[in-house]
C-alpha positions as CSV (number, residue, x, y, z in Angstrom):
1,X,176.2,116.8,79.9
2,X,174.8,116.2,83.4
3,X,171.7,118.8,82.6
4,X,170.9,117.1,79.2
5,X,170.9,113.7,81.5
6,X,168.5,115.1,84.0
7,X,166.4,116.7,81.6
8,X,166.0,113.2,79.3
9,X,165.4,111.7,83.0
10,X,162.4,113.7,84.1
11,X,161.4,113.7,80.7
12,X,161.5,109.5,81.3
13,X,158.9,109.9,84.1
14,X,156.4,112.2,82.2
15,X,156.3,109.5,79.6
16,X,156.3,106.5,82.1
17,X,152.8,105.0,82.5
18,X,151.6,105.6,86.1
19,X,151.6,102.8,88.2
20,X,148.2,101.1,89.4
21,X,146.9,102.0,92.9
22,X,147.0,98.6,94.9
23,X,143.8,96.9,94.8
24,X,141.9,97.7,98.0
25,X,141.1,94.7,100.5
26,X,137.6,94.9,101.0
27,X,137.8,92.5,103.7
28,X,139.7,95.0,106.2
29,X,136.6,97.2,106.2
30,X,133.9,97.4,108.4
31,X,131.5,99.5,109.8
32,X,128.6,99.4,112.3
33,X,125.4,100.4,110.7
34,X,122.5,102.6,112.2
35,X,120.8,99.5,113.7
36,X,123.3,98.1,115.4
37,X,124.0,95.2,112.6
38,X,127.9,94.9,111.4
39,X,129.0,94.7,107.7
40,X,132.2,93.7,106.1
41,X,133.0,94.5,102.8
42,X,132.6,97.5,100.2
43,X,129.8,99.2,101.1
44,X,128.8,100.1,97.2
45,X,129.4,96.0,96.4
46,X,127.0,94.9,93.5
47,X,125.1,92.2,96.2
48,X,124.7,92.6,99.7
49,X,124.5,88.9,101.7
50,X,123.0,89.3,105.5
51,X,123.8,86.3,107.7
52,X,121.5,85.3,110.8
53,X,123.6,83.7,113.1
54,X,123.9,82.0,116.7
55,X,127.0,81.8,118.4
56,X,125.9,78.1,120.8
57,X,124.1,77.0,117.0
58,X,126.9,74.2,115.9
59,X,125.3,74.0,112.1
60,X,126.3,78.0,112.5
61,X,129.9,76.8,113.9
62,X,130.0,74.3,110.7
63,X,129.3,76.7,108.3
64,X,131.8,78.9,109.5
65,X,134.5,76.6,109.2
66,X,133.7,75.8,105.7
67,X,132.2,78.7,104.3
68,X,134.3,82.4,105.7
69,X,137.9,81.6,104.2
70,X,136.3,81.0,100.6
71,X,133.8,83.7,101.5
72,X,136.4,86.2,102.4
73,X,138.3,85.2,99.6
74,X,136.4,85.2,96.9
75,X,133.7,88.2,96.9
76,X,134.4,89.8,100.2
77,X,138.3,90.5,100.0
78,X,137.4,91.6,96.0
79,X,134.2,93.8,96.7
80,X,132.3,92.2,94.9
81,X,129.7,91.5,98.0
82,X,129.3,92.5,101.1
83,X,128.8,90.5,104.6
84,X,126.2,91.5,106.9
85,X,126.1,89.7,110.7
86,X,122.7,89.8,112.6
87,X,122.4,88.0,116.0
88,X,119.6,85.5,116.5
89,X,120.8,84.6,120.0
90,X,118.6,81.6,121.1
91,X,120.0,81.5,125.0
92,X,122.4,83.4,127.6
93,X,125.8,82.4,126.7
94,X,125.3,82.9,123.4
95,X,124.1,86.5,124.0
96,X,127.0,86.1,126.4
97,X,129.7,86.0,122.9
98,X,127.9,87.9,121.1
99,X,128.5,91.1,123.7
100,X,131.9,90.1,123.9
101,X,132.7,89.2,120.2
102,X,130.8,93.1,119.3
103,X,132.7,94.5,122.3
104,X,136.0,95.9,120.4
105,X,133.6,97.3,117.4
106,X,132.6,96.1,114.0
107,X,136.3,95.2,112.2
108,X,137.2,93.0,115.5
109,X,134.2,91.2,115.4
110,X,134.6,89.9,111.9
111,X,138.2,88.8,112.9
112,X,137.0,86.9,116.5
113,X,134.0,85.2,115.1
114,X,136.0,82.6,113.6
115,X,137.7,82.1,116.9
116,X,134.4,81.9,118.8
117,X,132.9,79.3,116.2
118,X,136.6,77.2,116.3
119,X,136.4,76.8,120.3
120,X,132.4,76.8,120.3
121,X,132.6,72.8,121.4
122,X,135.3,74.1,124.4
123,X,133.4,76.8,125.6
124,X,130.2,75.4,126.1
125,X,131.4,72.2,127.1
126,X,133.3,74.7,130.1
127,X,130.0,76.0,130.7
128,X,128.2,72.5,131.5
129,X,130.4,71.3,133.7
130,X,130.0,74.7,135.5
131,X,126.1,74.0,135.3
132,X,126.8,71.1,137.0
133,X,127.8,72.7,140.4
134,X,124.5,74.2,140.3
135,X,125.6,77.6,140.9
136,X,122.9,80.0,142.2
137,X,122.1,82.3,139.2
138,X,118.1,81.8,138.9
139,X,116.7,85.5,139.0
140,X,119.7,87.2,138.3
141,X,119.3,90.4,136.0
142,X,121.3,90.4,133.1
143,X,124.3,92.8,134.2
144,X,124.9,90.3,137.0
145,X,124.5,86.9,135.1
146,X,126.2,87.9,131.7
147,X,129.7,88.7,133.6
148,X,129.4,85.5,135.8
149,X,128.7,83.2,132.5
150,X,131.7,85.1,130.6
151,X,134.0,83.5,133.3
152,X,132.0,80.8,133.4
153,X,132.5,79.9,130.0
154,X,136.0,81.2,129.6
155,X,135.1,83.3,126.7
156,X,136.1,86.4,129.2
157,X,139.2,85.6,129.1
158,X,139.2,84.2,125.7
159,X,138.5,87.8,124.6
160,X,140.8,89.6,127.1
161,X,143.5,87.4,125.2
162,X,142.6,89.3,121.9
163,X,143.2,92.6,123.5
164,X,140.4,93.1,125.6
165,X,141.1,94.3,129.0
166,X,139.2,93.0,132.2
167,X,137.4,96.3,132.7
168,X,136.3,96.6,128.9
169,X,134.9,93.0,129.0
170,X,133.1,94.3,132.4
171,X,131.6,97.2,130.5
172,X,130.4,94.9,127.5
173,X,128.8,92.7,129.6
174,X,127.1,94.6,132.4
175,X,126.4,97.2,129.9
176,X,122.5,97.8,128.9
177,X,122.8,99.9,125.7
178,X,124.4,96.4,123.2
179,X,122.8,93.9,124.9
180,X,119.7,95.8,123.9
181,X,120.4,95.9,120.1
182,X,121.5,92.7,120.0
183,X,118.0,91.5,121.7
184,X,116.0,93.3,119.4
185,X,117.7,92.0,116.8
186,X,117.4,88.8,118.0
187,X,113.5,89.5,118.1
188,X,113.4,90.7,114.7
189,X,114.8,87.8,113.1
190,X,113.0,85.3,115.3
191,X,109.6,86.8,114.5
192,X,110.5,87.3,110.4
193,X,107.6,84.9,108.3
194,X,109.3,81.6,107.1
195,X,113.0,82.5,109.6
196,X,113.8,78.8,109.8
197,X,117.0,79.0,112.5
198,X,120.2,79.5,111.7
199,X,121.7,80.2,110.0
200,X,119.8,81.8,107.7
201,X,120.7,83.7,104.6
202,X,119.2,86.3,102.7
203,X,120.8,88.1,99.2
204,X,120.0,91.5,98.0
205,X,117.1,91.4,100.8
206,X,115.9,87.8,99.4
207,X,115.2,85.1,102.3
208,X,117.3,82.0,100.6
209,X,116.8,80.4,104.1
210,X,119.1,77.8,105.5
211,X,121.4,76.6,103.4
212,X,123.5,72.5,103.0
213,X,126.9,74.3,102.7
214,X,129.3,76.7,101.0
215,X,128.5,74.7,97.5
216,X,124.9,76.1,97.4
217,X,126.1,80.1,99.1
218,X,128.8,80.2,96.5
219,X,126.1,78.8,93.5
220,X,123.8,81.9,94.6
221,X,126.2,84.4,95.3
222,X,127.4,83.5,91.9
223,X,124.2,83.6,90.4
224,X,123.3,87.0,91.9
225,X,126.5,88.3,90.7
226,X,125.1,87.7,86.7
């Protein structure tokens, strides 16, 4: 009795449809290409969107706001596109979040820029009223300035807050070998014919250009997606 049971049970599971494989979340992957630029996303998604950004730009900061939960949502999370980040720093503290934002590595990055743009108002606001002392900083090179405006600013220990330590910020900031991607990236973009600020948008290696809001993004991702 108990043998013909376990032999109509396994026979159960050979019969039994498999179950699906949960779908994969696209939006928890991400990777550091050759040049330096982060992506989120499946990297075989059927359109690839590159965002120039600015981390002191406040129609960047906007944008944000509006446009990554949908963004992430609906063709990131899926896999259905992929999300490309390229600095176009326009001043020292914004080169300033940017080292510390790309500090951790690409999948960090994607989950602190939010929190960068959200406080954007805070942080340079900090860093005006720092200004304001006049504190000697004409001259100085970079891997003595950058660390002074990271306290300055409070994004140091904005970041140390989201698991950064003191010395890793240190590192990031002082550092030559990011800060020099991130510049040349920076240059690249600036330079580009018809680059109109950011941000800027390109799909599937298109220049769209600067964009009113998610409305339009989501009308041409949609459209690229045909």
């Amino acid at each position: 009795m108990i043998r013909r049971l376990l032999l109509a049970f396994f026979a159960l599971l050979l019969t039994a449809p498999a179950m699906a494989a949960p779908p994969v979340d696209w939006s928890k992957v991400a990777v550091r290409k050759p040049d330096g630029a982060f992506v989120q996303g499946n990297p075989n998604a059927k359109v690839k969107l590159v965002e120039y950004l600015s981390f002191t730009c406040p129609h960047c900061a906007h944008f944000e706001h509006e446009a990554i939960a949908p963004l992430t949502e609906k063709y990131i999370r899926t896999g259905l596109v992929s999300y490309e980040v390229r600095q176009a720093i326009r001043d020292a503290y914004d080169l300033t979040a940017t080292l510390l934002a790309r500090c951790a590595g690409p999948r960090p990055f994607f989950a602190a820029a939010p929190a960068v743009f959200a406080t954007q108002e805070h942080w340079m606001g900090q860093t005006q009223r720092w200004l304001d002392t006049k504190p000697a900083v004409d001259g100085l090179p970079p891997e003595q300035l950058l660390p002074k405006l990271g306290q300055a600013t409070g994004l140091t220990k904005m970041f140390i807050g989201r698991g950064l330590n003191a010395k890793q910020a240190q590192i990031c900031l002082a550092g030559a070998a990011d800060r020099n991607v991130v510049v040349a990236q920076a240059d690249q973009a600036w330079k580009m014919p018809g680059f109109q600020g950011t941000p800027t948008f390109a799909i599937e290696g298109r220049m769209i250009g600067t964009l009113g809001g998610w409305a339009e993004l989501d009308a041409q991702l949609t459209q690229a997606l045909k």
